[in-house]
Every structure is written in C-alpha cells, then in structure tokens.
N, C-alpha and C positions, 0 to 999 in steps of 0.2 A: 535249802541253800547249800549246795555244795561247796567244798574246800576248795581252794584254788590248787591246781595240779602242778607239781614243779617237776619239769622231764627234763631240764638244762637250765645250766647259767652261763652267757658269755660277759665277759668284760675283761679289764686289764686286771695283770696280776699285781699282789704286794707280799715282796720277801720279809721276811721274820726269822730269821733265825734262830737256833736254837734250843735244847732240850726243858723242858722242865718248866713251860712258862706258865704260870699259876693265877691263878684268877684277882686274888690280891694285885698282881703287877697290871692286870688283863684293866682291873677298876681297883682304884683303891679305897680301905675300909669307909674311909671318910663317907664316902660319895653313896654309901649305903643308906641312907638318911630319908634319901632323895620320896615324895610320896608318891611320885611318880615315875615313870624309867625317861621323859623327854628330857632330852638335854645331854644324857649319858655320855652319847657319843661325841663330843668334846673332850670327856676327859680319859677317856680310854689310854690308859698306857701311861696318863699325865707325870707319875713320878720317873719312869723310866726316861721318859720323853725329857725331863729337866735334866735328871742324870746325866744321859748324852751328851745334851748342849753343856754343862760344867766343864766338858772334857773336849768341846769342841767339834760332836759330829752330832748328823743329824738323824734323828728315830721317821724309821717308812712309816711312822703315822705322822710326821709333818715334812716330808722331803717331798716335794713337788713334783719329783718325776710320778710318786705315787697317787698324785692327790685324783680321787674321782676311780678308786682300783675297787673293784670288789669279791677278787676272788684270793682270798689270805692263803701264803704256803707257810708249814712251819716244819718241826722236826718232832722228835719226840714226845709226847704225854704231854699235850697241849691238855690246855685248860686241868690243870692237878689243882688240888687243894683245896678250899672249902666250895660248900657246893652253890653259892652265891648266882640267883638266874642274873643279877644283874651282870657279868661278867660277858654274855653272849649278847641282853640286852645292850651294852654298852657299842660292843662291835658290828652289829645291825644298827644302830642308831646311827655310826662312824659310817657305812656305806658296805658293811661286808656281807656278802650273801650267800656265799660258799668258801667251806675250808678244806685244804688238803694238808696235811699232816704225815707223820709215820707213825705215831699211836697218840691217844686223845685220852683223856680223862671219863668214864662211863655214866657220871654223874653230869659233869657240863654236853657229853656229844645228848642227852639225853634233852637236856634244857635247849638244844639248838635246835634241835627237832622239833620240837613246842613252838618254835619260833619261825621254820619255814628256814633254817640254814642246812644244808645236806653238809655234812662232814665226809669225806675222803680218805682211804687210808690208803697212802702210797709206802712202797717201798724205800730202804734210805738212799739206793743209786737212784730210784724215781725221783724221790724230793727233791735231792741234790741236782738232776736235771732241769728239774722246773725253777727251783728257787734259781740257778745260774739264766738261765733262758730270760727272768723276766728279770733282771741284775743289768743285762745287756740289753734288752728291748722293754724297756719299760714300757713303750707307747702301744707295743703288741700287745691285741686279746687271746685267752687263752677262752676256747671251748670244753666246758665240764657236761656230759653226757651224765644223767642219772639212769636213762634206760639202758645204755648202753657201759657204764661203768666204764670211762676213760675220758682224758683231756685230750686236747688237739691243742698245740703248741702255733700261735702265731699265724702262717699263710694254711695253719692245719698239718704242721708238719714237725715233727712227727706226733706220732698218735700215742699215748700210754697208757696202758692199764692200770686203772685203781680197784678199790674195792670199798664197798658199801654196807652197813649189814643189810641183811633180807627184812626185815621186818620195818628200818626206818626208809629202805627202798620204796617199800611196798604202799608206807604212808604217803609220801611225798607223791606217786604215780597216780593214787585215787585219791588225794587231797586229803586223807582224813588225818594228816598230822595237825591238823587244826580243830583244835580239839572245842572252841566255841562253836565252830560251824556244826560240829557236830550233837553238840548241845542245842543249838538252834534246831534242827532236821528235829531232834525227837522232843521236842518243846509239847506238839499237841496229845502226841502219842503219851507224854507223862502225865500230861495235866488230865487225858481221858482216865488213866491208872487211878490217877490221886482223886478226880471223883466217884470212883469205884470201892473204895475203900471206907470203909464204917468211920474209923476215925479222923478220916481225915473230911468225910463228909461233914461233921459235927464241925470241923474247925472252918470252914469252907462257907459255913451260915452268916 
C-alpha cells in the first residue's frame, strides 16, 4: 500500500498575519487533554478568536469570506514554541492543507509533514503579496505546485516562487511521508525477520 502522493493543493487562501505565532495560540494547552485529535479543529486559535471578538473584529478562522479556505499564509516562525503535534493536528482538522509562511518552526514544519501538509517558504515581499491578494479576493483559489515549488495567484496570475526543503519535497512526490503506509508495505517483510530470529521464535510459540 502505497502513500498517497501530494504534487499540488488548489483552494482558496486564509490570511494570518503576523510573526511569531506559537503553537499555544495555534491550540491551546487546555485542549491537550484531548484522547483523540477529532474535534481539534473547532478550537484552533479559540483564545485568540475570543480575544478579537472583545475588541470587536473578527479572527480568518471565523470570518466567512474565509470559511471552507485551505491554503494558510503567514509571516514569520510560524508554529514556534513547544513542540505540541496537536497544533498542525488542530489546523488539518479546521480544513488547512497547505501553508506558506516566511519561516516555520523546525519542529512543527516536521510534525506537518507527518501529516500530509507541505509547508512553503516564501519570501516577506512574496508573503506580503499573497497574504494582500487573498485580503482582496477571498473567493479566488490560489494554486500551490510541490513539483514545481510556486503558487499561482487567482486566474494563475501571477506565478511565485517558493521554496520547499528537498527531503520533505521528496516525501510528499513518492507518498512516503506517511509514515503508517509505510509501516504497512513492510509489515510481511518484518514479521518473515522476527520468525527468523532464535528469540523471537521462542516468543512466537
């Protein structure tokens, strides 16, 4: 059973602004509890989201020109601070499936990878492009290329360059960033290993 291959994501985008937004804000501690990760994405952002509304505006995880988006722009050192996977679960459960950023945290882009979300890293006039682009045409999809490293803006116009590393590129092109699948594929080849083995044959009786 092979991985499923991710070579693109189209959908509409959702702006986020901002540097330094931490996995804490991303899920909050609370909701770590959880035995499962279903349901997460409800409360993605929840305190921020209350925040906002106090002061009278409203957070692009509950503004309706966003709702049903799933390509996230951000700014800086997205997902910092502790290394919590629920924080990516929370935004995949919410509908996100790809992020574009200007730098990511090494620990969460790693956790997203695990999960089948390709993280992006654009430049800050790149971001600044996108994040304005989809500000103004909310309703427009943006095309994210992984074989090709660039987004297409709207009618595909214009085209930008991102960048990806090479090694989570590489997973997501042959699906093996799924790392059950690939635990499934050598399922027979271990279990022939482990009746090959003296001690393990003993436990095997």
């Amino acid at each position: 059973m092979a991985g499923q291959k991710i070579e693109e994501v189209l959908g509409r985008g959702v702006p986020l602004r901002g540097d330094d937004i931490d996995t804490d804000r991303i899920i909050p501690a609370r909701f770590l509890k959880c035995v499962t990760f279903e349901g997460l994405g409800e409360h993605a952002f929840e305190d921020d989201i209350a925040d906002m509304k106090s002061r009278g505006e409203v957070h692009p995880f509950r503004d309706e020109r966003y709702r049903g988006g799933s390509v996230l722009v951000s700014n800086k050192n997205f997902g910092c601070g502790s290394s919590r996977e629920h924080a990516p679960q929370s935004l995949k459960r919410w509908g996100v499936r790809c992020i574009i950023a200007e730098s990511f945290s090494e620990i969460f882009q790693g956790n997203c990878v695990a999960l089948g979300i390709p993280c992006f890293v654009a430049d800050h006039a790149t971001a600044e492009k996108i994040l304005d682009f989809v500000e103004k045409n909310p309703e427009k999809p943006l095309f994210v290329s992984v074989v090709d490293r660039l987004v297409k803006l709207g009618d595909y116009q214009p085209v930008l360059r991102l960048q990806i590393k090479d090694g989570s590129r590489g997973q997501f092109l042959d699906g093996s960033w799924n790392a059950q699948s690939q635990l499934l594929d050598g399922a027979e080849r271990a279990a022939k290993l482990a009746s090959e083995l003296p001690y393990m044959r003993w436990k095997l009786r």
